[in-house]
Biopython code that builds the backbone (N, CA, C, O; Angstrom):
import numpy as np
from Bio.PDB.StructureBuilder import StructureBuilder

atoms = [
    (1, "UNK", "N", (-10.213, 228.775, -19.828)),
    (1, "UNK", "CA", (-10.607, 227.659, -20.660)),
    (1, "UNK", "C", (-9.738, 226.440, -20.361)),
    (1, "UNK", "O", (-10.323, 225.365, -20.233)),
    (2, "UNK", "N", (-8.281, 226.486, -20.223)),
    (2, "UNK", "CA", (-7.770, 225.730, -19.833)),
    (2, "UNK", "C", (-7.916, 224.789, -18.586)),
    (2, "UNK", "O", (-7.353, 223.694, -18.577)),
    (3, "UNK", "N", (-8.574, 225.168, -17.678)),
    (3, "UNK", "CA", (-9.099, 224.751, -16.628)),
    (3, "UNK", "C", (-10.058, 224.127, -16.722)),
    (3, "UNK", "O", (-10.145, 223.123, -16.016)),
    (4, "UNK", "N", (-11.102, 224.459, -17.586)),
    (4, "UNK", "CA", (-12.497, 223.327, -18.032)),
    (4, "UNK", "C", (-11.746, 222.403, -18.739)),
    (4, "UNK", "O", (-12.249, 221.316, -18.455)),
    (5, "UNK", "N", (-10.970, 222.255, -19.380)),
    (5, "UNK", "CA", (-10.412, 221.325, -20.339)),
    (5, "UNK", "C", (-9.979, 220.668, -19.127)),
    (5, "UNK", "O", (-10.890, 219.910, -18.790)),
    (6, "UNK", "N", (-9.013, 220.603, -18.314)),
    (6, "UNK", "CA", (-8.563, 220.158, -17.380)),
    (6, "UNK", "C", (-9.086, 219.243, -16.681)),
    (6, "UNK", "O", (-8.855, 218.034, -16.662)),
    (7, "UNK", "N", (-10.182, 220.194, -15.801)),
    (7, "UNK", "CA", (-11.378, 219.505, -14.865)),
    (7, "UNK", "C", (-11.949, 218.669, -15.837)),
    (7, "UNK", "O", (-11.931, 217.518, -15.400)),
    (8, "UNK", "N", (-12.594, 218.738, -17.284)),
    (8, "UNK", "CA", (-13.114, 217.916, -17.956)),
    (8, "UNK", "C", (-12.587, 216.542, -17.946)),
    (8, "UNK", "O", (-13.301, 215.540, -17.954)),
    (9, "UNK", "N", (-11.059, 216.548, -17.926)),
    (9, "UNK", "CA", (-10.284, 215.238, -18.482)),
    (9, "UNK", "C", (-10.336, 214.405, -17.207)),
    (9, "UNK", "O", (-10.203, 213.186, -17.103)),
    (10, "UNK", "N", (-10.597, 215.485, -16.080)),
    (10, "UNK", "CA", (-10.588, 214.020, -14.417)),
    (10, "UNK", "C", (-11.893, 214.068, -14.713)),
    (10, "UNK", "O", (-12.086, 213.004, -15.303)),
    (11, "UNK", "N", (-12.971, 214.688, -14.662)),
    (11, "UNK", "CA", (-14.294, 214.005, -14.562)),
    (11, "UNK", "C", (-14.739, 212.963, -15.156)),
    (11, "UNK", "O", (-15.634, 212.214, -14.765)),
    (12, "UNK", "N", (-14.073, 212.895, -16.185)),
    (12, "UNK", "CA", (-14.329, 212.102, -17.692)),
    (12, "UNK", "C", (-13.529, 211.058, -17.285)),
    (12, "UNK", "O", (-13.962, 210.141, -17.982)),
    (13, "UNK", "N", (-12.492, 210.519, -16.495)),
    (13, "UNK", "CA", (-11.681, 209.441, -16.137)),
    (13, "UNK", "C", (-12.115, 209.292, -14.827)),
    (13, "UNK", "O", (-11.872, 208.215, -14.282)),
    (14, "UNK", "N", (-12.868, 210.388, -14.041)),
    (14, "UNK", "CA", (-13.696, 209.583, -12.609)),
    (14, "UNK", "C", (-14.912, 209.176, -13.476)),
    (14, "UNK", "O", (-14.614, 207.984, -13.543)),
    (15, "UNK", "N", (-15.778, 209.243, -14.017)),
    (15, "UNK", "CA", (-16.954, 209.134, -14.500)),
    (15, "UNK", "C", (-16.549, 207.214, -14.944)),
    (15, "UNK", "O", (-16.987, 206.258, -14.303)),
    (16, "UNK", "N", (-15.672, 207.131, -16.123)),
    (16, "UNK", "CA", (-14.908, 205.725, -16.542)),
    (16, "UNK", "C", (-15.354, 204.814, -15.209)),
    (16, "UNK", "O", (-16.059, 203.838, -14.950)),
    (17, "UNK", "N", (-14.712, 205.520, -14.713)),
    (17, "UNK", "CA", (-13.851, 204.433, -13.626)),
    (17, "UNK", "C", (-14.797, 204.317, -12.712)),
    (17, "UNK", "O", (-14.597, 203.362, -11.961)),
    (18, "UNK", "N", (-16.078, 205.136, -12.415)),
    (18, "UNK", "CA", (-17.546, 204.735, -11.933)),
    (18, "UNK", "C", (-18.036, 203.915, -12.961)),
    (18, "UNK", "O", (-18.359, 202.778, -12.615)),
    (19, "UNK", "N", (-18.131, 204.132, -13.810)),
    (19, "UNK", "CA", (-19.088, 203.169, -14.894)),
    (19, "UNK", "C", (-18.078, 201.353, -14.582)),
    (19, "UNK", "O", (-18.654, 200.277, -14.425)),
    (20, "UNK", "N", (-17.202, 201.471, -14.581)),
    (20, "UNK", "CA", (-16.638, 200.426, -14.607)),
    (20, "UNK", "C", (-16.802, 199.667, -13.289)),
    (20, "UNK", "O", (-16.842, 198.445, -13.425)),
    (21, "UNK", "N", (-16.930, 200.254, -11.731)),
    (21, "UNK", "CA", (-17.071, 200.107, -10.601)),
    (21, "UNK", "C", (-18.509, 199.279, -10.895)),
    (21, "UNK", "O", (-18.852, 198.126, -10.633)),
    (22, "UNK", "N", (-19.180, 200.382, -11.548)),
    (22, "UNK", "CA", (-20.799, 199.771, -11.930)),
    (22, "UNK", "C", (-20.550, 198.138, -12.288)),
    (22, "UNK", "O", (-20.821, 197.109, -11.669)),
    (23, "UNK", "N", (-19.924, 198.393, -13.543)),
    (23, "UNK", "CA", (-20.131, 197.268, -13.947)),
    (23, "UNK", "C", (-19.228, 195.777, -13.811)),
    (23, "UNK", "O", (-19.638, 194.693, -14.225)),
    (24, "UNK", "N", (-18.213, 195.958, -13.288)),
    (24, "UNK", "CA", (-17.555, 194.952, -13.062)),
    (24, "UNK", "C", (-17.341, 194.552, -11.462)),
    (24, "UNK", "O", (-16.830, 195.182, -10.536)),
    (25, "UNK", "N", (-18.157, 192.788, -11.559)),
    (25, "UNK", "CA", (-18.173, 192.427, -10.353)),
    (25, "UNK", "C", (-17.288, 192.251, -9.083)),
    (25, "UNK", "O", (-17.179, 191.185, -8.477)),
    (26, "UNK", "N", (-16.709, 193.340, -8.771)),
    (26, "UNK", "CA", (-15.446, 193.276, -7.731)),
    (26, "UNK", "C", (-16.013, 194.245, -6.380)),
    (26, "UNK", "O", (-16.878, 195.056, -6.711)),
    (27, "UNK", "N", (-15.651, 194.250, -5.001)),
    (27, "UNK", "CA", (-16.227, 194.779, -4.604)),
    (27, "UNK", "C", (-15.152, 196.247, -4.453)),
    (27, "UNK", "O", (-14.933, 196.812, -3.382)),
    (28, "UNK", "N", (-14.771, 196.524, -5.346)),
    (28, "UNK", "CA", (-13.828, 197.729, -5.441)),
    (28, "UNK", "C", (-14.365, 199.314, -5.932)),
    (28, "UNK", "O", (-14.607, 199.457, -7.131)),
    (29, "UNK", "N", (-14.536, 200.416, -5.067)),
    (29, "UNK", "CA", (-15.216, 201.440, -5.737)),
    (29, "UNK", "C", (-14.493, 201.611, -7.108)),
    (29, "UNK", "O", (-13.475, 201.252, -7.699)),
    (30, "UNK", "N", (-15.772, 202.473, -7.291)),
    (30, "UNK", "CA", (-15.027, 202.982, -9.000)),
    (30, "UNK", "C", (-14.283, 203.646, -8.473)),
    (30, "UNK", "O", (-13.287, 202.958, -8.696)),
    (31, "UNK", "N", (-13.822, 204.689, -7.775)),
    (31, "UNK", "CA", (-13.332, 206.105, -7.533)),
    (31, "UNK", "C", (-11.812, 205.469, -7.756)),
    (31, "UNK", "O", (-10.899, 206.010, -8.380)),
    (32, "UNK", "N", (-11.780, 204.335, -7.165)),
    (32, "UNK", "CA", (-10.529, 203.855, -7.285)),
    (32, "UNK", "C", (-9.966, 203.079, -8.522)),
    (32, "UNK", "O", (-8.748, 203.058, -8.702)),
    (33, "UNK", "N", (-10.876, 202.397, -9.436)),
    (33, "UNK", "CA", (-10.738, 202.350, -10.688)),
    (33, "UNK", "C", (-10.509, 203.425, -11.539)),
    (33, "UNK", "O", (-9.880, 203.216, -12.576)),
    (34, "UNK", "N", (-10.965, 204.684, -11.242)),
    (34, "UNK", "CA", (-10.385, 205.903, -11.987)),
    (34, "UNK", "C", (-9.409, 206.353, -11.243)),
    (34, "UNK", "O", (-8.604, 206.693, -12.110)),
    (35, "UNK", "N", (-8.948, 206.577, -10.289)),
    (35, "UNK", "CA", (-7.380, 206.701, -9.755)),
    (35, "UNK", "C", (-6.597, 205.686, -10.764)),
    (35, "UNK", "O", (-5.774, 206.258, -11.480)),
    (36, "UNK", "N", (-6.718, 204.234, -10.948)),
    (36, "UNK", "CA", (-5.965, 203.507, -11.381)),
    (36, "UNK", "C", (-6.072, 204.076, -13.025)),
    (36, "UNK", "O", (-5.016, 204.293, -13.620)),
    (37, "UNK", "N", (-7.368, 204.299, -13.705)),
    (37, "UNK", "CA", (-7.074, 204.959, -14.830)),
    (37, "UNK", "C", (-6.376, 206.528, -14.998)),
    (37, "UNK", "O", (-5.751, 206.961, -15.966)),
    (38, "UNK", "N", (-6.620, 207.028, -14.060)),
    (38, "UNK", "CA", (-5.841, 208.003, -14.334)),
    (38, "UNK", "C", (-4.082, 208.214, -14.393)),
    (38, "UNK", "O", (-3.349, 208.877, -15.128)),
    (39, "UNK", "N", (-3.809, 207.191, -13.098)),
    (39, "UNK", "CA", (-2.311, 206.920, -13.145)),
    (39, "UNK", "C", (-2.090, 206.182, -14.765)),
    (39, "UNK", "O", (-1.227, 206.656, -15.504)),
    (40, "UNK", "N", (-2.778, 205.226, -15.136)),
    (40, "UNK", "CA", (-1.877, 204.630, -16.222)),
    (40, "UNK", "C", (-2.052, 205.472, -17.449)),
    (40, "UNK", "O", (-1.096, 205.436, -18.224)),
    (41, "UNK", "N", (-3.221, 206.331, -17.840)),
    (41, "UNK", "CA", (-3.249, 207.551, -18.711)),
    (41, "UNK", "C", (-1.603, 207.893, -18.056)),
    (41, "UNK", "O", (-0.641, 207.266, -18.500)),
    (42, "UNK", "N", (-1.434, 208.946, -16.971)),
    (42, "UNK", "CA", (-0.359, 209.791, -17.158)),
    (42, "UNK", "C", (0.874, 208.974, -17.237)),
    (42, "UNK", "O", (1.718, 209.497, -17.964)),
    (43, "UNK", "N", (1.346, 207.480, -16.532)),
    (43, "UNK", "CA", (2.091, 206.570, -16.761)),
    (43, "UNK", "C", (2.597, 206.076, -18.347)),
    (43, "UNK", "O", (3.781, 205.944, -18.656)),
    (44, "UNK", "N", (1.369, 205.822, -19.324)),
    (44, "UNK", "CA", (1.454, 205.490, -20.814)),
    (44, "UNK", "C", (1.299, 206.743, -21.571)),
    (44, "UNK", "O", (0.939, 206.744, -22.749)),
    (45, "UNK", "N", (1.636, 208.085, -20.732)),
    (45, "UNK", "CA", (1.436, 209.729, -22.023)),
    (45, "UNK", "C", (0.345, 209.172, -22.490)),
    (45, "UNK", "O", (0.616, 208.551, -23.517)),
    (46, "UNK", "N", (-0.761, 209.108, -22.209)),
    (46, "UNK", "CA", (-2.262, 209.248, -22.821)),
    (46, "UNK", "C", (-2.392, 210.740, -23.096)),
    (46, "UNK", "O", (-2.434, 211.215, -24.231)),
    (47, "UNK", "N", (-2.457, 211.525, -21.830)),
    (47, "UNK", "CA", (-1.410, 212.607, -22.143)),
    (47, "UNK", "C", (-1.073, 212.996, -21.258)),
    (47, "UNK", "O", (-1.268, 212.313, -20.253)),
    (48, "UNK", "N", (-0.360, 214.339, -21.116)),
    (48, "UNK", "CA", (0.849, 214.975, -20.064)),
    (48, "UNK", "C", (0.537, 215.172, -19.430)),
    (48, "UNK", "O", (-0.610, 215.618, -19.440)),
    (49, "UNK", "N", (1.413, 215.001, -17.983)),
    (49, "UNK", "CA", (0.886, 215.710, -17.174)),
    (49, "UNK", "C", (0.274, 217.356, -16.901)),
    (49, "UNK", "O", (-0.531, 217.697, -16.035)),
    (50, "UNK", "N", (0.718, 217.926, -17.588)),
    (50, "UNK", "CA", (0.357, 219.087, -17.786)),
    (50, "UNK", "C", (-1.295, 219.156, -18.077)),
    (50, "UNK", "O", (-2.109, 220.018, -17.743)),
    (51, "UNK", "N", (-1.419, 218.281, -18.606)),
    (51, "UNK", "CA", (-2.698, 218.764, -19.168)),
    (51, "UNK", "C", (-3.635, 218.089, -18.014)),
    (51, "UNK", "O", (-4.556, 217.326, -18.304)),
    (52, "UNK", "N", (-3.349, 218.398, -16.868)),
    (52, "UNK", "CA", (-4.128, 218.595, -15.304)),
    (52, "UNK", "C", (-3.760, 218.792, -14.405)),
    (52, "UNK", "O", (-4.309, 218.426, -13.366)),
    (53, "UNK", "N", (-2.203, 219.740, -14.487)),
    (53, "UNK", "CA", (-1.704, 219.378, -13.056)),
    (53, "UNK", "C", (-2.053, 220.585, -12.612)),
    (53, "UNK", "O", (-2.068, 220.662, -11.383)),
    (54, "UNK", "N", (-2.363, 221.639, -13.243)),
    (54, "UNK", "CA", (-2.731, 223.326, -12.335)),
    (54, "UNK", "C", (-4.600, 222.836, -11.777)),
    (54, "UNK", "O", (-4.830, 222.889, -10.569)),
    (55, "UNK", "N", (-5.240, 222.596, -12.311)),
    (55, "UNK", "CA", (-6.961, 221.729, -11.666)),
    (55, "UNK", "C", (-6.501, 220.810, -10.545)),
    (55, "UNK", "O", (-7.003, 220.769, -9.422)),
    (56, "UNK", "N", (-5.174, 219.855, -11.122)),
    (56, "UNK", "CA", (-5.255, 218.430, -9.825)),
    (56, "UNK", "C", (-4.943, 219.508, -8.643)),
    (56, "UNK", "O", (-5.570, 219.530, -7.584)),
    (57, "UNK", "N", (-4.051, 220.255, -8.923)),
    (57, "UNK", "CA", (-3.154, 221.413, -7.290)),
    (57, "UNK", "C", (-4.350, 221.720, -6.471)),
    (57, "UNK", "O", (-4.611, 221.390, -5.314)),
    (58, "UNK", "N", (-5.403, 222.826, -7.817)),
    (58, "UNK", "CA", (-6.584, 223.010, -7.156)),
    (58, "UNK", "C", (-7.230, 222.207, -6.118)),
    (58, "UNK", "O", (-7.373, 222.528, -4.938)),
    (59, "UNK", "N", (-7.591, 221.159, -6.671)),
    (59, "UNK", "CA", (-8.605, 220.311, -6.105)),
    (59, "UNK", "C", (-7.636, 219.745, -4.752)),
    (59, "UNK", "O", (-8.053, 219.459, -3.629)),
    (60, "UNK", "N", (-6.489, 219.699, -5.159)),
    (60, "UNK", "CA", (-5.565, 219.704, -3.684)),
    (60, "UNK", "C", (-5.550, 220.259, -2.808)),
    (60, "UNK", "O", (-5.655, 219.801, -1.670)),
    (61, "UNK", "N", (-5.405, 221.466, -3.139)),
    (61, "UNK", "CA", (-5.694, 222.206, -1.932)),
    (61, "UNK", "C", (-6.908, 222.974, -1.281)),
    (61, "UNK", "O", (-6.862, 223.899, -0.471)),
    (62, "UNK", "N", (-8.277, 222.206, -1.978)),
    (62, "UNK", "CA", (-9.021, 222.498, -1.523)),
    (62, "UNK", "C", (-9.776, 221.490, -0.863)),
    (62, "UNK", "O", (-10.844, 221.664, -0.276)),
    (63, "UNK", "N", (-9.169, 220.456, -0.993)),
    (63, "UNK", "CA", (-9.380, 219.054, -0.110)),
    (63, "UNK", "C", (-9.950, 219.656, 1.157)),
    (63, "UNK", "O", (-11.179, 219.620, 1.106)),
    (64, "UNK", "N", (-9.509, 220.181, 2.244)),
    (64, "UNK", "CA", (-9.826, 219.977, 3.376)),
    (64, "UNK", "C", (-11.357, 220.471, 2.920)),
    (64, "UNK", "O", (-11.865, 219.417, 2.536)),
    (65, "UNK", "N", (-12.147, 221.306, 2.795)),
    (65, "UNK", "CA", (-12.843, 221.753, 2.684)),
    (65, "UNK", "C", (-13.997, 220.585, 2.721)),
    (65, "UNK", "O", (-14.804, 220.383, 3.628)),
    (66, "UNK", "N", (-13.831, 219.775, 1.315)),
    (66, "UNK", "CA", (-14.251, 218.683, 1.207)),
    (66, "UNK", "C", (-14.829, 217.316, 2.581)),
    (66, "UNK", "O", (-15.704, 216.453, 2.653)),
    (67, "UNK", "N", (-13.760, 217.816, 3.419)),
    (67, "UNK", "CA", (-14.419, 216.849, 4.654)),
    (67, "UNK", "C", (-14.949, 217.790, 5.397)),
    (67, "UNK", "O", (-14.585, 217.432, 6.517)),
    (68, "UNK", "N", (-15.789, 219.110, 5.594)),
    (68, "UNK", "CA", (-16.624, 219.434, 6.359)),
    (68, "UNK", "C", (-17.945, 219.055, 6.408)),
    (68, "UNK", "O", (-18.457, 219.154, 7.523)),
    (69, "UNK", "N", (-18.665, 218.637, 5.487)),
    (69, "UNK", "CA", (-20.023, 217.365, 5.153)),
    (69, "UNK", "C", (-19.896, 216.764, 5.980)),
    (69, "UNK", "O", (-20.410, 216.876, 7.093)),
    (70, "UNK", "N", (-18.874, 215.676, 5.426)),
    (70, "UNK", "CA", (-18.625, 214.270, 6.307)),
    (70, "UNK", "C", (-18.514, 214.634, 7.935)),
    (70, "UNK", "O", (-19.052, 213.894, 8.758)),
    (71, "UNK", "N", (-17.902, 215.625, 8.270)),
    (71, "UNK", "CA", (-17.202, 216.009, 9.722)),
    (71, "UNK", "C", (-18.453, 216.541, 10.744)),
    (71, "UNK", "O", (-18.492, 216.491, 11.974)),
    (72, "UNK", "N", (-19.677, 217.182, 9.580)),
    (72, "UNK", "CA", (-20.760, 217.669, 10.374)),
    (72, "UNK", "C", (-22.347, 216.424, 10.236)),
    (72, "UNK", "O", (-23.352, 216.243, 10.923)),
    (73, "UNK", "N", (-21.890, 215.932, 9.191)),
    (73, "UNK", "CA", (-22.655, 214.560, 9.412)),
    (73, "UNK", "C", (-22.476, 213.888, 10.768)),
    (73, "UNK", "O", (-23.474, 213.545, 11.402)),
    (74, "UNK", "N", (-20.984, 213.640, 11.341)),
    (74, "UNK", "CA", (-20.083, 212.543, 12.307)),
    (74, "UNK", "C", (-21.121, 213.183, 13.198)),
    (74, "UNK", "O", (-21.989, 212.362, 13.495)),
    (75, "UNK", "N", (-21.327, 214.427, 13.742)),
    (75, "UNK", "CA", (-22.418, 214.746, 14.551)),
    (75, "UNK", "C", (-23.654, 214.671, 14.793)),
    (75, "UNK", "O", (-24.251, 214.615, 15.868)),
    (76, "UNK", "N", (-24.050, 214.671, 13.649)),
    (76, "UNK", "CA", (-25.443, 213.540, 14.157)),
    (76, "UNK", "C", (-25.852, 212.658, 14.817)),
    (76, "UNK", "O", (-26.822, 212.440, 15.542)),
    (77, "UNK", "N", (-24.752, 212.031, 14.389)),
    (77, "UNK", "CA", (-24.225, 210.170, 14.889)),
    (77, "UNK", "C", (-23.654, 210.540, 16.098)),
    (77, "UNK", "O", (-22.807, 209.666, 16.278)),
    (78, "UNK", "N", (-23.611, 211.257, 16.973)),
    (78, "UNK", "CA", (-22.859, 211.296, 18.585)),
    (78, "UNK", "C", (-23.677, 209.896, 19.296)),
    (78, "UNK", "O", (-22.906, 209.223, 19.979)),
    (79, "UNK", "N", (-24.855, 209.461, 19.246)),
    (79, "UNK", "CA", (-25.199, 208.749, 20.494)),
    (79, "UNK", "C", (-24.376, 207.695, 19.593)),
    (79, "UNK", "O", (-23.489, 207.212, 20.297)),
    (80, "UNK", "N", (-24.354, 207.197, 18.368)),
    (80, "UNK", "CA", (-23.941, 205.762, 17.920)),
    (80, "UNK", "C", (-22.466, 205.731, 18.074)),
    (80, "UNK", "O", (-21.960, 204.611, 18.130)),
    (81, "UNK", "N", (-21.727, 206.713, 18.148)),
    (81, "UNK", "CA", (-20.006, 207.064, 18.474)),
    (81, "UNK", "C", (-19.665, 206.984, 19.856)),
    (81, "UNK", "O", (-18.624, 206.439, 20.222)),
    (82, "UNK", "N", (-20.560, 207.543, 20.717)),
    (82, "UNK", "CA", (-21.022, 207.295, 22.042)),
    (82, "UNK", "C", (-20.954, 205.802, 22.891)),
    (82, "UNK", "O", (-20.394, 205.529, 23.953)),
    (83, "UNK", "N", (-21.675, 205.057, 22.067)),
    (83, "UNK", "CA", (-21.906, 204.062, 22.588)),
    (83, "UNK", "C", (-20.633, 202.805, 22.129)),
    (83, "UNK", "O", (-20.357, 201.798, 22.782)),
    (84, "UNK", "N", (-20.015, 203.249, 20.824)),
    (84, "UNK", "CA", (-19.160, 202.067, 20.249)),
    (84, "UNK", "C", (-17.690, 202.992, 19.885)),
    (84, "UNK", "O", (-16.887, 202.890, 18.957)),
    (85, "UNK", "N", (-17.799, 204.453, 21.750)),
    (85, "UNK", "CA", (-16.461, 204.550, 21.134)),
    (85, "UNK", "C", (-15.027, 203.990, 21.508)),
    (85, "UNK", "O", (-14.056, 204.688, 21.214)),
    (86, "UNK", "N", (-14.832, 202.754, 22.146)),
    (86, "UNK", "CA", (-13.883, 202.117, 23.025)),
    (86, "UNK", "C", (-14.248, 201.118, 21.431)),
    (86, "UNK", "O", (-13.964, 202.124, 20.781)),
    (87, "UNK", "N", (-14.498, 200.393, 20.661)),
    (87, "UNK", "CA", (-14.005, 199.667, 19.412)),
    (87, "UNK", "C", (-13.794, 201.007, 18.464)),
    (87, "UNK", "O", (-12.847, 200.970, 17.678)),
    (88, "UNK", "N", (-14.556, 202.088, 18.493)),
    (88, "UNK", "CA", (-13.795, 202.780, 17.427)),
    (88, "UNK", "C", (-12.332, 203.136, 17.453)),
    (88, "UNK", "O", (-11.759, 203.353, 16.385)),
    (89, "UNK", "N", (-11.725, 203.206, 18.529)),
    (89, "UNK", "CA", (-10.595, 203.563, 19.116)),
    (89, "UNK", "C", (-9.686, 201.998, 18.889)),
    (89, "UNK", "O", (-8.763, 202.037, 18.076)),
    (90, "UNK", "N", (-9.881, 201.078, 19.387)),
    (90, "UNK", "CA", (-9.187, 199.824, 19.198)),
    (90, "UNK", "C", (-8.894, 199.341, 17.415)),
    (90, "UNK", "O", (-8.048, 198.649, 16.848)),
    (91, "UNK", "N", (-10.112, 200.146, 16.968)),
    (91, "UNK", "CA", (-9.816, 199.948, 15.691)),
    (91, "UNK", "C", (-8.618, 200.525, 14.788)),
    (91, "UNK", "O", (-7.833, 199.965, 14.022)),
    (92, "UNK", "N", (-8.785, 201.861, 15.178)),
    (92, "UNK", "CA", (-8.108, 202.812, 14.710)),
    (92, "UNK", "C", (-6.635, 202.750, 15.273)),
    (92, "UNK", "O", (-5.658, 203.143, 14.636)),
    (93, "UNK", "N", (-6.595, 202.274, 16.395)),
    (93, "UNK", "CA", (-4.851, 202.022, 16.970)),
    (93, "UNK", "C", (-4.449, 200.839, 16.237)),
    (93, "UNK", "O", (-3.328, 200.781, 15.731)),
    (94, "UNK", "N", (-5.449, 199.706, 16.126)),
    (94, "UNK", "CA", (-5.096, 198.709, 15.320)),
    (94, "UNK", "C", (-4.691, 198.587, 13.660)),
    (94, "UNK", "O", (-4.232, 197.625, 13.044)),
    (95, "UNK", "N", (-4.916, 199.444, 13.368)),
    (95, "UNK", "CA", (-5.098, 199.731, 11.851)),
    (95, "UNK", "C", (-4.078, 200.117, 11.546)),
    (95, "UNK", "O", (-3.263, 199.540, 10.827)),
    (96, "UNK", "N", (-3.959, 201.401, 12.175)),
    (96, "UNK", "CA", (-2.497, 202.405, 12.034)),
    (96, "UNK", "C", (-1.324, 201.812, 12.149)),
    (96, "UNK", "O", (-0.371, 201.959, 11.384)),
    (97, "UNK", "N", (-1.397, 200.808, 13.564)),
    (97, "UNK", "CA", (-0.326, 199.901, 13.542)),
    (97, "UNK", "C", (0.064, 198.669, 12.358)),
    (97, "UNK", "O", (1.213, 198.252, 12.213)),
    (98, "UNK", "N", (-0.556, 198.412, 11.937)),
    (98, "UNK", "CA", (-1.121, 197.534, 10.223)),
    (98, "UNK", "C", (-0.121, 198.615, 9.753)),
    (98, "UNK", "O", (1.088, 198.543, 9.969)),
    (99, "UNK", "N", (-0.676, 199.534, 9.151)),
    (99, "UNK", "CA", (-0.576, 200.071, 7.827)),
    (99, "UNK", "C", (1.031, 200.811, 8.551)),
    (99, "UNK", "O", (1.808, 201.182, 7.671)),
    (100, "UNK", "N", (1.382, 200.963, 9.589)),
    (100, "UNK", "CA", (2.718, 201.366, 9.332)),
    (100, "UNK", "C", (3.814, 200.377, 9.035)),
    (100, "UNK", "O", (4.773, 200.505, 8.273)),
    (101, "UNK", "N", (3.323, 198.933, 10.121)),
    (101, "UNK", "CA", (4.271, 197.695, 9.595)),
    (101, "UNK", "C", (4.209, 197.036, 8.022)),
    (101, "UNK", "O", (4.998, 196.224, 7.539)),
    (102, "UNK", "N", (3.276, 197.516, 7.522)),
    (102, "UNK", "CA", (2.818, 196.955, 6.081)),
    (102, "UNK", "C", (3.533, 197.797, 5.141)),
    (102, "UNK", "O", (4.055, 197.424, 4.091)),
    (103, "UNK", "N", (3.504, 199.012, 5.640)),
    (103, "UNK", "CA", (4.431, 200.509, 4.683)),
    (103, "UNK", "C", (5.465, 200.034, 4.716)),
    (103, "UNK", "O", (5.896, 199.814, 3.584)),
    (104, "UNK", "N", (6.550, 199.562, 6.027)),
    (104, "UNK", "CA", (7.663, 199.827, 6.769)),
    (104, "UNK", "C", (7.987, 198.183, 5.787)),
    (104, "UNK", "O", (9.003, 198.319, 5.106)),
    (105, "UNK", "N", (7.622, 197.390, 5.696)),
    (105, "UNK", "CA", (7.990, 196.541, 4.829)),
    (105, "UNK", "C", (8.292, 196.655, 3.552)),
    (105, "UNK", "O", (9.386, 196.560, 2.995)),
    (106, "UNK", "N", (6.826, 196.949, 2.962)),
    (106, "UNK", "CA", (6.872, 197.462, 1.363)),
    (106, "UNK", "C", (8.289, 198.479, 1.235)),
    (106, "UNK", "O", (9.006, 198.333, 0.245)),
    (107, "UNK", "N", (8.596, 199.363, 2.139)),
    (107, "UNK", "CA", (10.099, 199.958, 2.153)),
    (107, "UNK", "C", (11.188, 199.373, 2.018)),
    (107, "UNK", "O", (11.909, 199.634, 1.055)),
    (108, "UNK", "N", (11.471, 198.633, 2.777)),
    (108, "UNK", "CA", (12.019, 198.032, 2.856)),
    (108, "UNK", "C", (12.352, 196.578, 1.824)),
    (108, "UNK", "O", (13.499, 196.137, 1.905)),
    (109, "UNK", "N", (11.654, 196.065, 1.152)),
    (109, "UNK", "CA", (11.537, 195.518, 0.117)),
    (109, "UNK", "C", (11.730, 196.181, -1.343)),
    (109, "UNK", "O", (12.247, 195.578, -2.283)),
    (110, "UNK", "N", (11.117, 197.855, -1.422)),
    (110, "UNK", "CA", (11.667, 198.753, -2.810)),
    (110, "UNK", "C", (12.896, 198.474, -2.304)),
    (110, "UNK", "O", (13.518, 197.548, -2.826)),
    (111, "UNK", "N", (13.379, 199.070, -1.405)),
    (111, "UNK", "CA", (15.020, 199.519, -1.114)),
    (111, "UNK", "C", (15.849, 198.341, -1.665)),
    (111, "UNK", "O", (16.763, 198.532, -2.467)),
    (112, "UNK", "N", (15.453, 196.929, -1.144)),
    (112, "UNK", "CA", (16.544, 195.955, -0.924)),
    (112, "UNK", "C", (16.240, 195.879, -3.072)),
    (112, "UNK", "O", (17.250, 195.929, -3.774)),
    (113, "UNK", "N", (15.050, 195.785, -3.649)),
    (113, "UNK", "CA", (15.104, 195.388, -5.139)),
    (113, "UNK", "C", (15.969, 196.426, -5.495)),
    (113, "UNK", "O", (17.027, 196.155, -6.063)),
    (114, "UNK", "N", (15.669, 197.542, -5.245)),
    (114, "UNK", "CA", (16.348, 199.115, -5.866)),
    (114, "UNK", "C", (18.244, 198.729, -5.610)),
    (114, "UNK", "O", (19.112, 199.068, -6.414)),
    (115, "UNK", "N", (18.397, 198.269, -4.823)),
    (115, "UNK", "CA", (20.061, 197.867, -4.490)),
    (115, "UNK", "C", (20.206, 197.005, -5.418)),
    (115, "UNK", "O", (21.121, 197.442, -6.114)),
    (116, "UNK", "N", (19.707, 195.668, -6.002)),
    (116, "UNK", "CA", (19.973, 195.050, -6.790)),
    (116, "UNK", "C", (20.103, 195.407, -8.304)),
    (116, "UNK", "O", (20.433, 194.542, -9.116)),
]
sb = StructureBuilder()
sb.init_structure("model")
sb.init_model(0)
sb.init_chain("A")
sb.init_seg("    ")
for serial, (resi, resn, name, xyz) in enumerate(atoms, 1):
    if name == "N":
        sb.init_residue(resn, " ", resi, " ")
    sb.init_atom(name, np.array(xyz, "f"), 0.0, 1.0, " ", f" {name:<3s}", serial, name[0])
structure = sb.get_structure()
């Protein structure tokens, strides 16, 4: 039972945070509006963490699973990957390189406030 209670309380704060995606003009998924509600629930004790962290583990570690859809979809799509895969690749080196100098900053910026 504890576990439906659990799973209930993320569905019910992904569900929010779709309705809100719905309705407010940003081009931001909901999924990520309920991430953001869910952090400030457990941030402001809306309530404890406890009361989802044995469901959140679950759903953790059953993640991979979750991208076999997506992974056997990507195969369909071989001629369109085929044809645009020299930008998919430029993209993806480009990006990575982004998001590590963008991390490697944001680090570097906690650290230097955290010293003060």
């Amino acid at each position: 039972m504890k576990f439906i209670r659990q799973f209930l309380i993320i569905i019910s704060i992904s569900l929010i945070g779709e309705v809100m995606g719905h309705f407010i003009p940003l081009p931001i998924p909901g999924s990520i509006y309920g991430l953001i509600l869910m952090f400030f629930a457990l941030q402001f004790k809306v309530f404890p963490l406890d009361a989802v962290k044995e469901t959140s583990k679950f759903l953790i570690d059953i993640m991979p699973i979750m991208f076999v859809p997506p992974g056997v979809c990507v195969l369909e799509y071989l001629d369109v990957l085929k044809a645009h895969w020299w930008q998919i690749v430029l993209i993806s080196i480009v990006s990575t390189f982004v998001v590590m100098i963008v991390t490697g900053l944001v680090t570097q910026l906690v650290m230097k406030i955290k010293e003060r």
